[in-house]
Phi, psi and omega in degrees: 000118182290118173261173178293343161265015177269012184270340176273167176328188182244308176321129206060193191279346171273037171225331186301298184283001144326302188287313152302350184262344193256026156286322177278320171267351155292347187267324166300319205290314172354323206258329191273020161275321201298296204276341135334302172288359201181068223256333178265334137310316191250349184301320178302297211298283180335309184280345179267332157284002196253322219247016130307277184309347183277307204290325221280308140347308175272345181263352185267020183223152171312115160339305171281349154242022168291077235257297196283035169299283166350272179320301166317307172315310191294320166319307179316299169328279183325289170348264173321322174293344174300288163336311196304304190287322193265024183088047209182173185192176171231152220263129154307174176224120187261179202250166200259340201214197121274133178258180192277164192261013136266004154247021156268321202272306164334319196265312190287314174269350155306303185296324142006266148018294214263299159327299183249058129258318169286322169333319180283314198317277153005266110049271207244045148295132184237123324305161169314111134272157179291126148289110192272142192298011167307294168342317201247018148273147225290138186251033155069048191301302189291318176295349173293303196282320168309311212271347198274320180281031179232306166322303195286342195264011194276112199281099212289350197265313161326131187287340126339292162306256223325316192281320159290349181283309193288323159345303185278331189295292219302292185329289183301347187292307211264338150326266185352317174272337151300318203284320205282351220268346190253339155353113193251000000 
């Protein structure tokens, strides 16, 4: 299945790291088929695991070096009135480590990504669910591309790669951990 970061090239670290990671992220995504299969079911636990994992992201990095912060904040934002509308609220996660602020960017705009493909899912599920406004934010195609052309500039040989590989796994742990932390 072709996704939306196979559209940039194959070519530099970011696709070497797409590949080292992806095992740590198939194993988060593992837990969020409950809200793919049953998405009107699942909607608090999915938006209170999204808005775990977000916050838990912004905390584990400098602020000011964070390109996708703006966003990450407004995600929040979102969440929460969601989460709100739907009675509800979210079990922090706290992060184990600090990442580097380009593998929080990575993550953050990667889920983006992931977030308006279920969106469309979303759309035309039968029956219709209410999309909640997590869902309609922008999900940051230039900051993408940007950040995949930054990434790309990384030397995969570097104590850099190395330090972003293991960034992006510690990240997906906290989805992961979010996700199960909302478990009821």
């Amino acid at each position: 299945m072709r996704t939306p970061q196979d559209r940039v090239g194959p070519e530099g670290f970011r696709h070497a790291l797409r590949l080292a990671t992806r095992a740590a992220h198939d194993d988060s995504e593992v837990l969020f088929l409950r809200f793919t299969d049953s998405p009107g079911d699942t909607m608090r636990w999915f938006l209170a695991a999204q808005r775990a994992a977000l916050a838990a992201i912004c905390d584990s990095t400098e602020p000011a070096r964070m390109a996708s912060r703006p966003l990450a904040r407004a995600l929040l934002t979102r969440l929460d009135a969601d989460l709100s509308a739907l009675g509800g609220d979210a079990r922090p996660v706290v992060p184990a480590r600090t990442l580097h602020p380009m593998a929080a960017d990575y993550l953050v705009l990667g889920s983006r990504l992931g977030t308006e493909v279920l969106r469309r899912a979303l759309i035309g599920s039968a029956p219709p669910v209410p999309v909640p406004s997590y869902f309609h934010a922008c999900h940051g195609p230039a900051m993408w591309r940007d950040h995949c052309a930054l990434l790309n500039a990384v030397d995969p040989a570097s104590d850099l790669a190395g330090d972003l590989t293991r960034d992006v796994i510690a990240g997906y742990d906290l989805f992961h951990a979010a996700a199960v932390a909302q478990l009821d």
